[in-house]
N, C-alpha and C positions, 0 to 999 in steps of 0.2 A: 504494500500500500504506500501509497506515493505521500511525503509529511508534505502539510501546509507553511508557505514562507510566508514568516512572520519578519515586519518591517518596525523599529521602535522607535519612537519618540522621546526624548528624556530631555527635560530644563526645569529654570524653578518658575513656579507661575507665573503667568502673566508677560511671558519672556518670545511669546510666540509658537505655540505649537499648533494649535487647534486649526488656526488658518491655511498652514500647509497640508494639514490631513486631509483637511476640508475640500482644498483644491483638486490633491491628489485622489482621494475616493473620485469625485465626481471627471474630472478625466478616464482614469480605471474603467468607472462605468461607460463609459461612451465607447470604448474598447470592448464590449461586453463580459467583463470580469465581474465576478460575484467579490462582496467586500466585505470582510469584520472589522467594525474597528471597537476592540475593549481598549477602555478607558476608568483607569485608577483614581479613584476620588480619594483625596484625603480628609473630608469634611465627613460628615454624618450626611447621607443620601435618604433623601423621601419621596417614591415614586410613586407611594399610590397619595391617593389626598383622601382629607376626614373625612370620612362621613361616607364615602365609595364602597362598594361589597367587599371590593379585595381589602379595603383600611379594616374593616370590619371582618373580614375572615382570618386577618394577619392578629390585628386585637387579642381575637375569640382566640388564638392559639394554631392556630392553621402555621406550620413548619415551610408547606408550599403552597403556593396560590400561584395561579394561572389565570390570562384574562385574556381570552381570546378573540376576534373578532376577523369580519372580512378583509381589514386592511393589514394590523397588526395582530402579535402576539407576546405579551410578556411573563415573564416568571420571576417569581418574587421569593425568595429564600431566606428566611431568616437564621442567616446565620455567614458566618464571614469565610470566604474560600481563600486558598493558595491559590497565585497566581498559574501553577498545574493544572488547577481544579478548574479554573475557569477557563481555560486554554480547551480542558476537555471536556466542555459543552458543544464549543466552535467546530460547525460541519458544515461542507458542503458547499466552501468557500475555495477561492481562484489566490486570497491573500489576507494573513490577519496583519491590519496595523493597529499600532499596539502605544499609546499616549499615557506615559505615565511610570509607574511602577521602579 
């Protein structure tokens, strides 16, 4: 099985990164290349909002929540991964770029 190339970003905030991913994804696409890009937050991250089913299933105790729909789909994990662990979610991609870490 053929590994995925993973391209990295690294600096300290606010120094420039996002913009050139930014670029480069949507060039990629036009190329027709499939793209990941994870991205390392160092802040505390809230993706669902109050008062939403998934804020309430995450609440209630729910370890996963999933929220599916025609356009998107997210997964919500309470609980914090290795940079490994997160790497091996990522399928099915042409390139992972990688912001952070």
């Amino acid at each position: 099985m053929k590994e995925t190339p993973i391209l990295a970003f690294a600096a300290f905030s606010g120094t420039g990164k996002t913009t050139p991913i930014e670029r480069l994804v949507s060039n990629l696409k036009q190329k027709g290349l499939r793209i990941a890009v994870v991205k390392h937050d160092a802040h505390k991250i809230e993706i669902d909002r109050e008062g939403k089913d998934s804020w309430r299933f995450s609440k209630a105790g729910a370890d996963l929540s999933v929220v599916s729909s025609l356009e998107k789909t997210a997964c919500i994990e309470q609980r914090s991964l290795s940079f490994e662990q997160v790497l091996a979610k990522v399928h099915d991609v042409d390139l992972i770029l990688v912001e952070g870490y």
